[in-house]
HTML snippet that shows the backbone in 3Dmol.js (N, CA, C, O; Angstrom):
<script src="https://3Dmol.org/build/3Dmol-min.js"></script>
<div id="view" style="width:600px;height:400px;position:relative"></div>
<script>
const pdb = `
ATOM      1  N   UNK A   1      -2.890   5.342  -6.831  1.00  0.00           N
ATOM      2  CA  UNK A   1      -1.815   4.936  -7.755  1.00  0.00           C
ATOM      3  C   UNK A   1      -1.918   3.429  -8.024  1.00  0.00           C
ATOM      4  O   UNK A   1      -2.801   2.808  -7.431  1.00  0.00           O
ATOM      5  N   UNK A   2      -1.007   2.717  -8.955  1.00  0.00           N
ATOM      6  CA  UNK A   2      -1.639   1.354  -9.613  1.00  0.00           C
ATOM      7  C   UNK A   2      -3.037   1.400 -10.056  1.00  0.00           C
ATOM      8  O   UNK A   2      -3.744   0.392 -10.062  1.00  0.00           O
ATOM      9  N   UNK A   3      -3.365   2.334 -10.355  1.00  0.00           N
ATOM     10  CA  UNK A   3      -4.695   2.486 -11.310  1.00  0.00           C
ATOM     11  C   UNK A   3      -5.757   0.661 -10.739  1.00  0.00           C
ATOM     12  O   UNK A   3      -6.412  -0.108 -11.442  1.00  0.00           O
ATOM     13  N   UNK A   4      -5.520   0.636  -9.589  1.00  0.00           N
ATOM     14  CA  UNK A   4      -6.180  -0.285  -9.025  1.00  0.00           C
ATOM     15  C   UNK A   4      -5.486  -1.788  -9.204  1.00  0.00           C
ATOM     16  O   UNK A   4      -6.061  -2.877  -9.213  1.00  0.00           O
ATOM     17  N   UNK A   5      -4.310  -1.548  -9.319  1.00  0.00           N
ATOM     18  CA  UNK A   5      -3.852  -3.205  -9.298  1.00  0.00           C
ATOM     19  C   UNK A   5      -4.132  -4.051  -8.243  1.00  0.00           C
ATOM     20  O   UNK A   5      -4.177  -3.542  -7.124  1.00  0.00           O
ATOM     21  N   UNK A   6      -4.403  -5.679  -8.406  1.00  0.00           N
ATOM     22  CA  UNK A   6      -4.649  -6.522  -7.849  1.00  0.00           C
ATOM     23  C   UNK A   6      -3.689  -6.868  -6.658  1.00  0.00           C
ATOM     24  O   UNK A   6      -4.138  -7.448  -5.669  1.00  0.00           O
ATOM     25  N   UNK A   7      -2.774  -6.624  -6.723  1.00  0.00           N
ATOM     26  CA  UNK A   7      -1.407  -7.054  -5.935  1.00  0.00           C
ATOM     27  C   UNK A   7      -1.541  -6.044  -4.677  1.00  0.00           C
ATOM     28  O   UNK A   7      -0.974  -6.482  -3.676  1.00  0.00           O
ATOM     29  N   UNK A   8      -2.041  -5.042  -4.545  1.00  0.00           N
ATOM     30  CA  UNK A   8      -1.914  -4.211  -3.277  1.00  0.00           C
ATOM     31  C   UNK A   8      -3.430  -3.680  -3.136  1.00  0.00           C
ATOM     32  O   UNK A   8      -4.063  -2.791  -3.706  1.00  0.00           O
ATOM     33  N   UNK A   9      -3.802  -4.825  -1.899  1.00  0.00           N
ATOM     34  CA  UNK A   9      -5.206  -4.511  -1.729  1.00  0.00           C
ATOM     35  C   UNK A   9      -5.546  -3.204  -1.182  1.00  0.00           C
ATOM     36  O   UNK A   9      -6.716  -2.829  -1.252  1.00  0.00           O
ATOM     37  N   UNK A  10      -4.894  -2.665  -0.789  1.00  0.00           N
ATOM     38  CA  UNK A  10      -4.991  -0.706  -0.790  1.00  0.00           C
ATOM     39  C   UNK A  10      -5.773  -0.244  -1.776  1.00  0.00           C
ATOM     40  O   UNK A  10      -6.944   0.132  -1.831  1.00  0.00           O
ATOM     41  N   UNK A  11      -4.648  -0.374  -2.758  1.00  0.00           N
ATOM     42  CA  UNK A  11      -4.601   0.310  -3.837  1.00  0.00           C
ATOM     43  C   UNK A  11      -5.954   0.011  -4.670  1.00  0.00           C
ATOM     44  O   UNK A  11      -6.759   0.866  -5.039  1.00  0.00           O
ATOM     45  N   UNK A  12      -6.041  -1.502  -4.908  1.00  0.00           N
ATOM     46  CA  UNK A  12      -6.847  -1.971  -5.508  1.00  0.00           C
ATOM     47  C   UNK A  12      -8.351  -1.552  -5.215  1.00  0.00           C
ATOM     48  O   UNK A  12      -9.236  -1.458  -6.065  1.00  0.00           O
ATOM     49  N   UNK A  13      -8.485  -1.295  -3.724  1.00  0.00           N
ATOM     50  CA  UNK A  13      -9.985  -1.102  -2.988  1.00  0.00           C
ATOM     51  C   UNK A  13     -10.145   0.701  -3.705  1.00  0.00           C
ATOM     52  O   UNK A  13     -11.102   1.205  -4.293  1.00  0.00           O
ATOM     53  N   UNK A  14      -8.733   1.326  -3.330  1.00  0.00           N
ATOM     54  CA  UNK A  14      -8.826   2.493  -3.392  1.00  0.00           C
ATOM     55  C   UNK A  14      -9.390   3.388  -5.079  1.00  0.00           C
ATOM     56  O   UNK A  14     -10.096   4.334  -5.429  1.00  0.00           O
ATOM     57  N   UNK A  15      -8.432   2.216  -5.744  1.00  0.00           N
ATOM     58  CA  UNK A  15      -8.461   2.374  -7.150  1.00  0.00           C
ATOM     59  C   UNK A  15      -7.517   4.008  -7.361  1.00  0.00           C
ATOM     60  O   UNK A  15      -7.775   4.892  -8.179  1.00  0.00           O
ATOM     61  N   UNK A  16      -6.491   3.989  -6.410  1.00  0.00           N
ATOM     62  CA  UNK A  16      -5.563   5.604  -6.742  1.00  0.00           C
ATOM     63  C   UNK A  16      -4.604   4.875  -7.371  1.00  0.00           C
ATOM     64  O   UNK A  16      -3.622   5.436  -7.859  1.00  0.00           O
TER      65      UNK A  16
END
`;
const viewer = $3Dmol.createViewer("view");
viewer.addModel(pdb, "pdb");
viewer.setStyle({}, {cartoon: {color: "spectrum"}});
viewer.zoomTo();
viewer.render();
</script>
């Protein structure tokens, strides 16, 4: 989720 936003390096690595 966040289609990979910068702000949540999770997300961002994950790109969900």
């Amino acid at each position: 989720w966040g289609c990979g936003t910068f702000i949540w390096a999770s997300d961002w690595k994950s790109g969900d």
